[in-house]
N, C-alpha and C positions, 0 to 999 in steps of 0.2 A: 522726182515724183511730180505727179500731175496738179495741180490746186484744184481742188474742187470747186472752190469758188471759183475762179476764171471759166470752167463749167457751166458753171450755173446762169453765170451772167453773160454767155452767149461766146464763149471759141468751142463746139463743138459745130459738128456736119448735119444734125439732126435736130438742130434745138428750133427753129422755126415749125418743124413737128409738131413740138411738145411744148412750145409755150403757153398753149393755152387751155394746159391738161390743167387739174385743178389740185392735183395732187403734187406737179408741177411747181404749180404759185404757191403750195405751202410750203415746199422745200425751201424755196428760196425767198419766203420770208423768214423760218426759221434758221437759213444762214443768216440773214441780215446782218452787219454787225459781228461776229463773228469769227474769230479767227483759223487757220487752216487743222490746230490740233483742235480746238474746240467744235469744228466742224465734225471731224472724224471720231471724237467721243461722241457724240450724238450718234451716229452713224452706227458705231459699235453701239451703245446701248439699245437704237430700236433693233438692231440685227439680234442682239440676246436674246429681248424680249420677244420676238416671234421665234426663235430656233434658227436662223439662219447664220449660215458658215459665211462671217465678213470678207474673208479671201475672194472665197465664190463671188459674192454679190461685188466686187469693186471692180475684179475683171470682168462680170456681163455688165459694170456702169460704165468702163473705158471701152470696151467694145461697142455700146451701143454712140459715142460720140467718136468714133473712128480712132483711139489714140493704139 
């Protein structure tokens, strides 16, 4: 499985895109610190809290950094 921190913190195709999205820099503040299951409970709770299916959303976050 992919880290999502290693993501966050720049091995993707795309992240010089989106580094200086704002929504971005909140992400990965709130990784900060953080470990890789800890990362993905976050992930799954705001997916609940808005309705969306975690599966979906993690295959368009690997697809949007090439993996």
């Amino acid at each position: 499985m992919i880290n999502p921190m290693q993501m966050l913190n720049g091995n993707g195709n795309q992240l010089g895109q989106i580094q200086n999205n704002p929504l971005f820099k909140r992400a990965q503040q709130m990784a900060a610190g953080k470990s890789p299951e800890e990362i993905q409970q976050i992930a799954k709770n705001l997916c609940q809290q808005r309705g969306i299916n975690i599966e979906e959303a993690y295959k368009q976050f690997k697809q949007m950094f090439g993996r």
